[in-house]
ZAKOLPA-490314 format. One line per field, with one value per residue: x, y negated, z of N, C-alpha, C in turn; residue number from 1; residue in three letters. Coordinates in steps of 0.02 Angstrom, whole numbers, plus 32768, in hexadecimal, padded with zeros to 4 digits. Each point is the difference from the previous one (the first is absolute). Last residue first. Example, Ala and Ser with C-alpha at 12.3 -4.5 7.8 and 13.67 -1.06 7.14 Angstrom:
2
n_c1	8282;800F
n_c2	8070;811E
n_c3	8162;7FFC
ca_c1	802A;7FD3
ca_c2	7FC5;7FC5
ca_c3	8003;8000
c_c1	7FD9;802D
c_c2	7FC9;7FC4
c_c3	8025;8000
seq	2;1
type	SER;ALA
END
This chain:
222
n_c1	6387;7F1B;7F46;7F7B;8042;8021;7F34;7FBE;8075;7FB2;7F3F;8004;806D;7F61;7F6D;8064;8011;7F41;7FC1;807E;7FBD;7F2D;802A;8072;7F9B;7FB6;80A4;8078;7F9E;8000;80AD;800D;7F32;7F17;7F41;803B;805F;8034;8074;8073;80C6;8111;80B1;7FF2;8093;80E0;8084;7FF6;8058;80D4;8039;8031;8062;7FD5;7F38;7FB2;7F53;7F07;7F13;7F0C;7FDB;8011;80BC;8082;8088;7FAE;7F7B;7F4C;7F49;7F68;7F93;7F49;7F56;7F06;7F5F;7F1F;7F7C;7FA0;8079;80AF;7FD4;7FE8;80BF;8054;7F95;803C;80EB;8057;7F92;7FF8;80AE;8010;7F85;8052;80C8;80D6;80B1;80EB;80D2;80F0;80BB;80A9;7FB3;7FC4;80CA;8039;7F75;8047;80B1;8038;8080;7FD5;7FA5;7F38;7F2D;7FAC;7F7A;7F1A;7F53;7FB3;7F58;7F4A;7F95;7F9A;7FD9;7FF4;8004;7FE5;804B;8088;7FA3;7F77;805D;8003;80AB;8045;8079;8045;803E;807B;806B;7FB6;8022;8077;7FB6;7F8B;807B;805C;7F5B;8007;80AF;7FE4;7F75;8051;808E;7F9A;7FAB;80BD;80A0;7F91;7F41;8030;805B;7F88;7F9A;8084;7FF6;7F38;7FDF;8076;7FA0;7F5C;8050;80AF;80B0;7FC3;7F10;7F0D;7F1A;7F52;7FB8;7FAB;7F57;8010;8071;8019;807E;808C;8008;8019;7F4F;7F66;803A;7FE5;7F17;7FC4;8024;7F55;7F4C;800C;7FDB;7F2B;7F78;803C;7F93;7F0E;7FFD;803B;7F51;7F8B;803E;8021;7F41;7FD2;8073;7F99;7F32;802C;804C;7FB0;8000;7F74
n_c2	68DC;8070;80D9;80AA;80BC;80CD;806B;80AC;80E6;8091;808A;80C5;80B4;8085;80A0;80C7;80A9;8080;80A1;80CE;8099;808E;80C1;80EE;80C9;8016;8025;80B2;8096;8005;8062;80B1;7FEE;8013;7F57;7F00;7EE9;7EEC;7F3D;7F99;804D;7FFD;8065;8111;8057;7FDA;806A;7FB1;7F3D;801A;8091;80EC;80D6;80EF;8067;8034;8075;8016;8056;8059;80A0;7FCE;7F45;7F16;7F21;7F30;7F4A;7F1A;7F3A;7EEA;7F00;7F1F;7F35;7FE0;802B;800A;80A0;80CD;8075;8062;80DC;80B2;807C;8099;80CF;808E;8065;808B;7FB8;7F12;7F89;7FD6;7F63;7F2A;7FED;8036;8024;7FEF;8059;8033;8035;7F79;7F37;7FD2;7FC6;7F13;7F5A;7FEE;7F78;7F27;7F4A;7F9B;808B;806F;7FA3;7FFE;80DA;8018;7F88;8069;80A6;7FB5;7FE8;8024;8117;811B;8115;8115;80D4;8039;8017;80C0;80FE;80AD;8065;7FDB;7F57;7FA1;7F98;7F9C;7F3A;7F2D;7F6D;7F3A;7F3C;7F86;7F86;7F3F;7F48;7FA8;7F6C;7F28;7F8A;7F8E;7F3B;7F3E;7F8E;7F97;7F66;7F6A;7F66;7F5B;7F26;7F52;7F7B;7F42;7F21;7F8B;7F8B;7F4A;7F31;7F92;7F70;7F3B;7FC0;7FC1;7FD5;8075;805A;80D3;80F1;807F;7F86;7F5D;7FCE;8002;80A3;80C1;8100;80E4;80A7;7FFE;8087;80E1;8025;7FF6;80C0;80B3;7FE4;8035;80D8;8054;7FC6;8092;80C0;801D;7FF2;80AF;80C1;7FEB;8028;80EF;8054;7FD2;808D;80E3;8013;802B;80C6;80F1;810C;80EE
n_c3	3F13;7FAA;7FA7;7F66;7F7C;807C;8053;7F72;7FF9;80BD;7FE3;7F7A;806D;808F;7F9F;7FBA;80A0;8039;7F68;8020;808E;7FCD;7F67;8021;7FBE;7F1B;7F47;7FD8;7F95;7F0F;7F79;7F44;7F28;7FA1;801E;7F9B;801E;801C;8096;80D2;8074;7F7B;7F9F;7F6E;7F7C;7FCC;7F54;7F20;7FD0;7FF9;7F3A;7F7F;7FC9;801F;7F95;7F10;7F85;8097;802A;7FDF;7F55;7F0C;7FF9;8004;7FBE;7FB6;8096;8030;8011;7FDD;8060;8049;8019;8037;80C4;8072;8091;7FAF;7F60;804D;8056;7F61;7FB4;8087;7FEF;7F49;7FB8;7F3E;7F45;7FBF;7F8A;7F1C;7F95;8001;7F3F;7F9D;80C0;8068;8077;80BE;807E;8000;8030;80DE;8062;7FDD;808D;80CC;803B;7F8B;7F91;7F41;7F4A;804C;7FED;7F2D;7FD8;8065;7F95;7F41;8018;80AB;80F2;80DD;8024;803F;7FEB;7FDF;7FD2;80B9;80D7;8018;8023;80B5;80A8;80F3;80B1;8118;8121;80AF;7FEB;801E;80D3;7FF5;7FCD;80AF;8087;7FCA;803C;80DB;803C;7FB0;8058;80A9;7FCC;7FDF;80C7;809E;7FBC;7F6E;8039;80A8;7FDB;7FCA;809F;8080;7F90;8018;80DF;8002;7FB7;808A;80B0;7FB9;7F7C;7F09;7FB5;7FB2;7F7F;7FD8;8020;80D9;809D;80CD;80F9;80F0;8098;7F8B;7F89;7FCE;7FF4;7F45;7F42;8000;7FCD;7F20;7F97;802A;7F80;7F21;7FD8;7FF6;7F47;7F35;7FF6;7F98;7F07;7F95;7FE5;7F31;7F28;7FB0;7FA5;7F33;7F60;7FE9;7F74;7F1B;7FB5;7FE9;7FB0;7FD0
ca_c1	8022;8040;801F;7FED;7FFA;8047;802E;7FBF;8016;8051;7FFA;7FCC;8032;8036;7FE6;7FDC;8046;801C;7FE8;800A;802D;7FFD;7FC5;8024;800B;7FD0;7FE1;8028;7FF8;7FD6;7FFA;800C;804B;8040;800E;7FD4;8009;7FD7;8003;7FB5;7FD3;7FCC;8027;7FD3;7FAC;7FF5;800D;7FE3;7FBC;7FEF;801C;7FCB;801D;8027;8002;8038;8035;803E;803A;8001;7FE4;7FD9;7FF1;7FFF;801C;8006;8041;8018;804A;8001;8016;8029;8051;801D;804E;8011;801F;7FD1;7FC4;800E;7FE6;7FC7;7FE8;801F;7FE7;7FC8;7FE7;803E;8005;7FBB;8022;8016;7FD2;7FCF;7FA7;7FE7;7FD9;7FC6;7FFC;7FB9;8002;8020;7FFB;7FDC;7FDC;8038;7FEB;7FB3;8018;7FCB;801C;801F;8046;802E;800F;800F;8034;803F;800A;802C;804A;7FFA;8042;7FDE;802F;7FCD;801C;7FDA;7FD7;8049;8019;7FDE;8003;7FD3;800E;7FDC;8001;801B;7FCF;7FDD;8040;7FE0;7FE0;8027;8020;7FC6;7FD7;8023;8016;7FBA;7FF7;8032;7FEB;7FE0;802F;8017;7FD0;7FD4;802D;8041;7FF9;7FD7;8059;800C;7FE3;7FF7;8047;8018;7FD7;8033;8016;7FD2;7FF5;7FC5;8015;802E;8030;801C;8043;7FF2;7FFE;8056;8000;7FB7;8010;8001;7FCB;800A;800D;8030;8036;7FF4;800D;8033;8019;7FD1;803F;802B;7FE0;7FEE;804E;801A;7FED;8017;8051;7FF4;7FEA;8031;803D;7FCE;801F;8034;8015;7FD3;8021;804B;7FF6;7FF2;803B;7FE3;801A;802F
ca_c2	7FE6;7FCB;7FF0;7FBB;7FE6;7FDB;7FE6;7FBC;7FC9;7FF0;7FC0;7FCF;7FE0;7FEA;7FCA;7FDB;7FD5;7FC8;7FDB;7FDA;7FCD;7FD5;7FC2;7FB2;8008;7FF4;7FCF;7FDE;8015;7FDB;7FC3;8019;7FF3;802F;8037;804D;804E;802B;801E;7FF5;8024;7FC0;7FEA;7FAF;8013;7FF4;8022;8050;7FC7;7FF2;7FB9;7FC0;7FBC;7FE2;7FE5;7FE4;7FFE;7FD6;7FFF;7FAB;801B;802E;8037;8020;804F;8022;8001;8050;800B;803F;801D;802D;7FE5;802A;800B;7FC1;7FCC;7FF3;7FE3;7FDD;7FDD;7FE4;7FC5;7FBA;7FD3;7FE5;7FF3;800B;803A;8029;7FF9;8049;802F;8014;7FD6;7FC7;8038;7FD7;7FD2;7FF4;8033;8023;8004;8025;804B;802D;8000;801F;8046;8000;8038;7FD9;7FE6;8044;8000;7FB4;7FEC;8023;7FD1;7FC9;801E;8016;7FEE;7FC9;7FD8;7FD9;7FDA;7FC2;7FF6;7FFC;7FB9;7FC6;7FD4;7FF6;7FF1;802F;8033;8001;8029;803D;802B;802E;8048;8057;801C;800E;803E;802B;8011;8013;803C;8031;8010;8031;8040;8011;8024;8026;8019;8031;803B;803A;802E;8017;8032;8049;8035;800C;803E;8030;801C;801F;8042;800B;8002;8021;7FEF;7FE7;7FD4;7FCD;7FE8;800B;8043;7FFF;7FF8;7FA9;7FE7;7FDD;7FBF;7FE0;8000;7FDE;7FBD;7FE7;800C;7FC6;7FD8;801A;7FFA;7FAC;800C;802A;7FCE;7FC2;8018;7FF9;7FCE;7FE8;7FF7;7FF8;7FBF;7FE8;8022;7FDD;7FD1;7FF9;800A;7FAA;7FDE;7FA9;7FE5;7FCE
ca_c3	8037;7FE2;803F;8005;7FD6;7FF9;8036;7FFF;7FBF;8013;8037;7FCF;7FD7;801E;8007;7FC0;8002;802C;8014;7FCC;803B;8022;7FDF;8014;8069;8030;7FF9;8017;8037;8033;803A;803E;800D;8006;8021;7FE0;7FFB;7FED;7FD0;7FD2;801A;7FFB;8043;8012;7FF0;8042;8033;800D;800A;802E;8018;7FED;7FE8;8032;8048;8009;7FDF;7FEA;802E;802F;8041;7FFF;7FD7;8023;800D;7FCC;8009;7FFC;7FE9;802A;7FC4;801D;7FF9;7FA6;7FF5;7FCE;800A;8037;7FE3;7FEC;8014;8015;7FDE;8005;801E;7FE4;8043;8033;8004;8035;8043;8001;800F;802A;8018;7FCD;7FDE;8001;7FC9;7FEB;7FF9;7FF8;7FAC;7FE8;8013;7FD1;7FAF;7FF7;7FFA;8039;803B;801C;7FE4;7FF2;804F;7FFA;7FDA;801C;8037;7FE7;7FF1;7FC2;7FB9;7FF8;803B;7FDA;8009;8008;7FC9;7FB8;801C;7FFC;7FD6;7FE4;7F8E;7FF7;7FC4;7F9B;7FCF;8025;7FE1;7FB8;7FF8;8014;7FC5;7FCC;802C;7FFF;7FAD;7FFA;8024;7FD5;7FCE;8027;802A;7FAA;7FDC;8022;8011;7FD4;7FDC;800F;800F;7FD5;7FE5;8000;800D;7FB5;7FDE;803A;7FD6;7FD1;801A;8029;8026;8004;8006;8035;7FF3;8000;7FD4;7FD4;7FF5;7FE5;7FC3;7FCA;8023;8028;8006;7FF2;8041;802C;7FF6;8011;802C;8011;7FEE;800C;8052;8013;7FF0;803B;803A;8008;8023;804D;8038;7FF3;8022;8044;7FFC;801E;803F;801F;8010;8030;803F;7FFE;8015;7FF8;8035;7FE6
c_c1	8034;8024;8036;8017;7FEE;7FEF;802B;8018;7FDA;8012;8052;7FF0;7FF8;802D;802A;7FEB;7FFB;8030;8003;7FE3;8028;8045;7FF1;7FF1;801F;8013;7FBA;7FED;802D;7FF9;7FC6;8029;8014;8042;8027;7FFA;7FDA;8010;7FCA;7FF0;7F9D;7FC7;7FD4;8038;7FE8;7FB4;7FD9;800E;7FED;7FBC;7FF9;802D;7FCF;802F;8032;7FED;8048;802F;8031;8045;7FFE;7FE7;7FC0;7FC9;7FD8;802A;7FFA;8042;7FE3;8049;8031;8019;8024;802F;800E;8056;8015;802D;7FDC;7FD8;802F;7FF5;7FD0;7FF1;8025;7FE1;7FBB;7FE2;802B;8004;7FAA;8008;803B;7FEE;8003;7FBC;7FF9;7FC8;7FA5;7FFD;7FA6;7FDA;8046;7FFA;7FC1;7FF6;8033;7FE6;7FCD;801A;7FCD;8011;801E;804D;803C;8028;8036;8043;8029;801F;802A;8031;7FF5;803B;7FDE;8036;7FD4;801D;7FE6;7FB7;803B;801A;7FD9;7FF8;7FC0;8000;7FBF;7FD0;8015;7FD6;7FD0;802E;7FE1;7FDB;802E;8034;7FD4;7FFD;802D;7FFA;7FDB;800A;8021;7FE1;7FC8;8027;8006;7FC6;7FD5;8022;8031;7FE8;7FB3;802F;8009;7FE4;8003;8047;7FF2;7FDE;8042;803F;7FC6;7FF6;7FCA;8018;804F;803D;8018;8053;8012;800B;8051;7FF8;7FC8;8009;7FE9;7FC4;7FF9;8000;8037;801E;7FDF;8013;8049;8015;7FF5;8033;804F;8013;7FFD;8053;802B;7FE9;8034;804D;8003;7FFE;8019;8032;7FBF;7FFE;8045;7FFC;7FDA;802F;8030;7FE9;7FDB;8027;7FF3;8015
c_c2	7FC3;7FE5;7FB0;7FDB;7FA9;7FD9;7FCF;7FCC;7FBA;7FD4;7FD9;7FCA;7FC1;7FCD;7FD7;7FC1;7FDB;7FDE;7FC1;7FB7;7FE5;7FD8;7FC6;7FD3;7FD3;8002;7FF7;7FCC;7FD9;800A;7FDC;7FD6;8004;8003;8049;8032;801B;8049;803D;800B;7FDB;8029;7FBD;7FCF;801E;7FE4;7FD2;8025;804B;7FFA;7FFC;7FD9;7FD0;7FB5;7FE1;7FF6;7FE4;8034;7FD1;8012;7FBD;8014;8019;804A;8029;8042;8049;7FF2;805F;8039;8048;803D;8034;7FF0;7FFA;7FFB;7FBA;7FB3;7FFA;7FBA;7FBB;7FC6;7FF1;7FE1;7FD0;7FD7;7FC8;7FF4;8027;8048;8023;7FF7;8043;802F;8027;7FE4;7FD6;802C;7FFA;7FDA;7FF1;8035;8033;7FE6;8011;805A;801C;8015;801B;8052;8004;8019;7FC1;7FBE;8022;7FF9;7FBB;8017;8030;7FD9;7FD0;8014;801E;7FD2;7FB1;7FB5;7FBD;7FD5;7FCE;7FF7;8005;7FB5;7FC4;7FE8;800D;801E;8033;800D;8008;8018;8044;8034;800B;8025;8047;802D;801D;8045;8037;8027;8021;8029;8033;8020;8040;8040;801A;8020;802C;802E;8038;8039;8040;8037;8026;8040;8023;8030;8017;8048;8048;801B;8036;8046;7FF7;7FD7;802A;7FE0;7FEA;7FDB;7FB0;7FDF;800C;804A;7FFE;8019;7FC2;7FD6;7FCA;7FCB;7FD8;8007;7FE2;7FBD;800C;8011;7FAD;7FB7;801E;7FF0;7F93;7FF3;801F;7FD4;7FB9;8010;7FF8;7FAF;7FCC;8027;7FE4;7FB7;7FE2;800B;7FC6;7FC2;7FF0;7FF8;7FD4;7FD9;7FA0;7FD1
c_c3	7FE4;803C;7FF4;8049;801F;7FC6;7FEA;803B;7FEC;7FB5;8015;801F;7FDC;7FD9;8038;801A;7FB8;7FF4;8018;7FF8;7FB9;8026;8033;7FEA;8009;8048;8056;801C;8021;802D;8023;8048;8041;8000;8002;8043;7FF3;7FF4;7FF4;7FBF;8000;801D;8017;8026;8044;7FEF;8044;8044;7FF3;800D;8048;8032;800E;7FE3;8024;8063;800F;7FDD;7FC6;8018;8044;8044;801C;7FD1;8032;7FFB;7FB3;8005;801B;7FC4;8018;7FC4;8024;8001;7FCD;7FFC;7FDA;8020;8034;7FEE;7FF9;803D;8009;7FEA;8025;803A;7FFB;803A;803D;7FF5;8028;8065;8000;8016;804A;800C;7FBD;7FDF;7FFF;7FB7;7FEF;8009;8002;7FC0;7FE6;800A;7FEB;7FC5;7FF7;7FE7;8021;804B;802A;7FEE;8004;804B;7FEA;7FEA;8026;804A;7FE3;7FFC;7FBC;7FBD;7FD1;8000;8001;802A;8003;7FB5;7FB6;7FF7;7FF1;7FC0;7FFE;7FC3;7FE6;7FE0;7FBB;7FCD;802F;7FEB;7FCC;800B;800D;7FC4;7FD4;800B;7FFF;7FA6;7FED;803F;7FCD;7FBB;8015;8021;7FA7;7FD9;8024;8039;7FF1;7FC3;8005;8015;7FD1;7FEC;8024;7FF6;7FC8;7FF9;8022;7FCE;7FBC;7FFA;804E;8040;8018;7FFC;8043;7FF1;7FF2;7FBA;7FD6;7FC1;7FE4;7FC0;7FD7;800F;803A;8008;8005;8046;8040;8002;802B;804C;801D;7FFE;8018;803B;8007;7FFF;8046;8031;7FF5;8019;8034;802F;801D;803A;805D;8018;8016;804B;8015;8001;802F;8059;801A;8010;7FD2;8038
seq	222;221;220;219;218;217;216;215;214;213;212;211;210;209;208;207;206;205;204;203;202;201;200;199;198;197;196;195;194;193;192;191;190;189;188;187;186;185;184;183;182;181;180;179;178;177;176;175;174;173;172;171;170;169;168;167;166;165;164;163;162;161;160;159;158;157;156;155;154;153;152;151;150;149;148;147;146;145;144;143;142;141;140;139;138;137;136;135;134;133;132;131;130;129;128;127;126;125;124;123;122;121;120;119;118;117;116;115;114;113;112;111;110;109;108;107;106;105;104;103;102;101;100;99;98;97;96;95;94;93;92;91;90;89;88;87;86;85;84;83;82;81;80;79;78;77;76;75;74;73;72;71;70;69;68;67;66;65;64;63;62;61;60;59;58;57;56;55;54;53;52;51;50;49;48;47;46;45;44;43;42;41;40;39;38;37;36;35;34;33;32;31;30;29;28;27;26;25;24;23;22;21;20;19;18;17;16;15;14;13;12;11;10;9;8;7;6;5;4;3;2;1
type	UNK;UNK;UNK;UNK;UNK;UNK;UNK;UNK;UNK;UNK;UNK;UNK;UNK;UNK;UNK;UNK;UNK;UNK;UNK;UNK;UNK;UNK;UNK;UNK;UNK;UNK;UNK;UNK;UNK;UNK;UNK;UNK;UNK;UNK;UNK;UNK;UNK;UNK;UNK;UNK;UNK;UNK;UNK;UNK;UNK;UNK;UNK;UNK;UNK;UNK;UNK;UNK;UNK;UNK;UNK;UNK;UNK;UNK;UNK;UNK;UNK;UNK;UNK;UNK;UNK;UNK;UNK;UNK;UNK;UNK;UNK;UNK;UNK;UNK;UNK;UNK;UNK;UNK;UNK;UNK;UNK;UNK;UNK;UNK;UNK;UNK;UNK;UNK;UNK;UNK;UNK;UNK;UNK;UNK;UNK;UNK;UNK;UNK;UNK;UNK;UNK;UNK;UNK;UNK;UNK;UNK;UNK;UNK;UNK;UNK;UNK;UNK;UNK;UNK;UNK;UNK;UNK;UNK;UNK;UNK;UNK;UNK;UNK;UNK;UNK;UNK;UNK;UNK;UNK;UNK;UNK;UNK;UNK;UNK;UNK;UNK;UNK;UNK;UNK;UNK;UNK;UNK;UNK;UNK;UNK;UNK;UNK;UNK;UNK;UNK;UNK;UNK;UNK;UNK;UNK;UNK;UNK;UNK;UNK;UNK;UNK;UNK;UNK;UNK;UNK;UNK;UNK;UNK;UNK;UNK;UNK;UNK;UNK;UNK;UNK;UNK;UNK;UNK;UNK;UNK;UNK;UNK;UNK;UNK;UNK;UNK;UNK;UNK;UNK;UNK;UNK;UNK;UNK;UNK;UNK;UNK;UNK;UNK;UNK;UNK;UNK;UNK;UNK;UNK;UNK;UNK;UNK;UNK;UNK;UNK;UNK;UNK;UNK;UNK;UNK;UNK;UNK;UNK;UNK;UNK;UNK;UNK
END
């Protein structure tokens, strides 16, 4: 039996040692920046001193050098999934999960969310639990290991007997560009994970990149 609750403890210890590392990294541009007397980035620098100058520069740096490198970097990721397919493990059309109730997506749907309108077009809601463990008994498990209860689990209802889509060539987008999230949890038999694991780590990175950079612009007050 494949051990998610493992694999995502694995991941989330990663996730760590590649963030202090992605820290130390970005902590280090910023400090190339700064001017002789300053005191730390964060701090209140009277507008138009050399501290708030560095403030502004540090911020152009994110957006125009390391957000730009990042979305590179992403893009890349999303193209070479166009190297692997398919397999009609059907896993990913029998087991939907999403942190919405069908009322709350439905509420998202009618105030133009595309996401929620695509997938209440083609997902309906199990009636328990226990029909969704049947399907993928060690997501939910490591759901419940995680203490995940605010998650509400969906099917797609055309898909048939032999796991092949009834309506293929009409599904949605949010079917067609399945996985496009290379952290994202996968069934070893889904014929992306091979995806998943060879670009897991610079995902990662560029994850925690984003997570520091937004902690940055939250508390920077040029």
């Amino acid at each position: 039996m494949e051990d998610l609750t493992a694999s995502v403890k694995n991941l989330r210890q990663k996730y760590r040692e590649i963030f202090k590392t992605s820290a130390d990294e970005i902590q280090k541009r910023v400090d190339e920046l700064k001017p002789e007397g300053a005191g730390d980035i964060f701090d209140n620098y009277p507008a138009g001193t050399p501290g708030a100058l560095w403030q502004k520069s540090v911020l152009k740096m994110f957006d125009e050098d390391i957000c730009r490198e990042i979305f590179r970097k992403w893009t890349e990721i999303l193209a070479y999934r166009r190297e692997f397919s398919c397999v009609g493990c059907g896993t990913c059309c029998r087991l939907a999960c999403s942190e919405f109730s069908p009322e709350e997506l439905k509420i998202k749907a009618e105030h133009g969310d595309n996401f929620a309108n695509q997938f209440l077009s083609v997902f309906v809601p199990y009636k328990s639990k226990a029909e969704a463990r049947e399907i993928y008994p060690e997501y939910i498990k490591m759901l419940e290991d995680n203490k995940e209860e605010d998650v509400y689990f969906y099917h797609c209802p055309k898909l048939n007997d032999c796991s092949r889509c009834t309506d293929y060539e009409h599904r949605p987008q949010i079917c067609r560009d399945f996985p496009d999230n290379p952290l994202a949890l996968l069934p070893k038999s889904c014929g992306y994970n091979a995806w998943k694991q060879e670009v897991e780590p610079v995902a990662l990175m560029l994850h925690s990149m984003l997570e520091i950079i937004e902690y940055y612009k939250d508390h920077i007050t040029p």
